[in-house]
C-alpha positions as CSV (number, residue, x, y, z in Angstrom):
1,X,-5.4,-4.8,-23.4
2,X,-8.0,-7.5,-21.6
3,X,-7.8,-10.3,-23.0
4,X,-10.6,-12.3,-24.6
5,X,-10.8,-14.8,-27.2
6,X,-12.6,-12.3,-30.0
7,X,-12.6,-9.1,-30.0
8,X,-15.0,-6.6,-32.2
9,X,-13.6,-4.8,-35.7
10,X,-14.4,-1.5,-33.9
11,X,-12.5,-2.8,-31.2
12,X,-9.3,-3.7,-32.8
13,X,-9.3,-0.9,-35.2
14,X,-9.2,1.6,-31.9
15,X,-6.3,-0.9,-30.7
16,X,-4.3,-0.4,-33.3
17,X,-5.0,3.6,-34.2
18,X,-6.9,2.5,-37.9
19,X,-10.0,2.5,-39.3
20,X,-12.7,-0.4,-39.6
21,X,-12.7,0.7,-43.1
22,X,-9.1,-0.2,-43.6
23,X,-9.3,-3.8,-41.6
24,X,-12.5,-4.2,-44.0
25,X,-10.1,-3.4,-47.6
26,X,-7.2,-5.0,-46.2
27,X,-9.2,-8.6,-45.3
28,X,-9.7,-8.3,-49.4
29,X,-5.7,-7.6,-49.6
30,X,-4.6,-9.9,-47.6
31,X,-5.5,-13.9,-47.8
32,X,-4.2,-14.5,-44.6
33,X,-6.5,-12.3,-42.7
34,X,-9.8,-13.6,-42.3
35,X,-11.8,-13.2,-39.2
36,X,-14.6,-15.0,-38.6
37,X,-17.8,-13.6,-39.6
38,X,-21.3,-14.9,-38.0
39,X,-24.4,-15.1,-39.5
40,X,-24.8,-11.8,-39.6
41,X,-21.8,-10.8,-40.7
42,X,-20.2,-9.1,-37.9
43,X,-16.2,-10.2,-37.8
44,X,-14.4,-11.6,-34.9
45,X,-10.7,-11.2,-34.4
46,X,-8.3,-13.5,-32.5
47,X,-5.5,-12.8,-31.1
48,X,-3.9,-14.2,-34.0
49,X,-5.6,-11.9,-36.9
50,X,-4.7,-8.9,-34.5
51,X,-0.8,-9.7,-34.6
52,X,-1.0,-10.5,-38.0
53,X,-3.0,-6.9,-38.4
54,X,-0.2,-5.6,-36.4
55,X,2.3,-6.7,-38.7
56,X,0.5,-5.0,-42.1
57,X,0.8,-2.1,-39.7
58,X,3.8,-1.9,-39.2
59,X,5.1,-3.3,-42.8
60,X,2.4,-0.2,-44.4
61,X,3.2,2.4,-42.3
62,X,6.5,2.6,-40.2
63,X,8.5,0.6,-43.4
64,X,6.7,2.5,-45.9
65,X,6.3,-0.6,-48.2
66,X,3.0,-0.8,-50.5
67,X,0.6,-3.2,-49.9
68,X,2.5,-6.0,-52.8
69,X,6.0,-5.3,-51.1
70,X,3.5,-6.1,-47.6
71,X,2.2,-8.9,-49.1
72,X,5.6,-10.5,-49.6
73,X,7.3,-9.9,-46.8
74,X,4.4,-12.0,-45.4
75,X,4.6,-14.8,-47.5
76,X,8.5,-14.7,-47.1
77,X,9.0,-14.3,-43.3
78,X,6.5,-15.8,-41.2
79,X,8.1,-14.6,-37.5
80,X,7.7,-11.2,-36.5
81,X,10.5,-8.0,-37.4
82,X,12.5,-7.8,-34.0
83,X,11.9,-4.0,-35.1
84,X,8.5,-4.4,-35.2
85,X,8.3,-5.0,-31.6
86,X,10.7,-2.4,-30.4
87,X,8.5,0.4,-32.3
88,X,5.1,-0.7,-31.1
89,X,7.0,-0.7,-27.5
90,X,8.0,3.0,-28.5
91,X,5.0,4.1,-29.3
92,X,3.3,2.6,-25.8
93,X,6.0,4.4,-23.8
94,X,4.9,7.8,-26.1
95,X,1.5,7.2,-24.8
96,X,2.6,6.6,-21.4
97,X,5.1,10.0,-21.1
98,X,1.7,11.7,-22.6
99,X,-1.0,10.9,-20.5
100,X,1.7,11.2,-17.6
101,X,2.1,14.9,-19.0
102,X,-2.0,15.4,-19.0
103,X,-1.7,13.8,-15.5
104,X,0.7,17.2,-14.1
C-alpha cells in the first residue's frame, strides 16, 4: 500500500475487500469514523480512519460480532486485537501463495 495522507472511499474499500456502500452505512454506525468530506462531499480517509475501518473488519467479520457487540468493543479497548494483526498478516500471505500460484 503507497502511502499518502488521504486516500479515496473507492480506494480504501478495494483495500480492505468491502464495499463503499458499507464504509458509507458504517460512518452512520460508528461515531468514531468520520472522514473528512469536502465541499462536495467526496470523503477522505487517513491513515487513522483506515485502521479504525480495519478493526470493524475484523470485529464484523472474522469475530462474528454484530455491529452493537463492534461498537463496544470499541469503546472498551482502544489498542488493536494482537489477533487482529496475525489474521490480516494471514490473509496477505493467502494473497501472496495465490498470485505466486497464477505466476507458475
Amino acid at each position: 500500500m503507497e502511502t499518502k495522507l488521504y486516500y479515496s472511499i473507492g480506494e480504501v474499500a478495494e483495500m480492505l475487500g468491502i464495499s463503499t456502500s458499507m464504509l458509507r452505512f458504517w460512518e452512520s454506525e460508528f461515531k468514531e469514523l468520520r472522514p473528512t468530506k469536502n465541499k462536495r462531499g467526496t470523503r477522505s480517509y487517513t491513515l487513522q480512519d483506515i485502521e479504525l475501518v480495519k478493526r470493524i473488519v475484523y470485529l464484523t467479520k472474522e469475530c462474528g460480532l454484530t455491529l452493537d457487540g463492534a461498537r463496544q468493543q470499541l469503546k472498551n479497548d482502544k489498542a488493536p486485537d494482537k489477533n487482529m494483526q496475525v489474521v490480516e498478516t494471514l490473509k496477505e500471505l493467502k494473497n501472496f501463495l495465490v498470485q505466486m500460484k497464477q505466476n507458475l
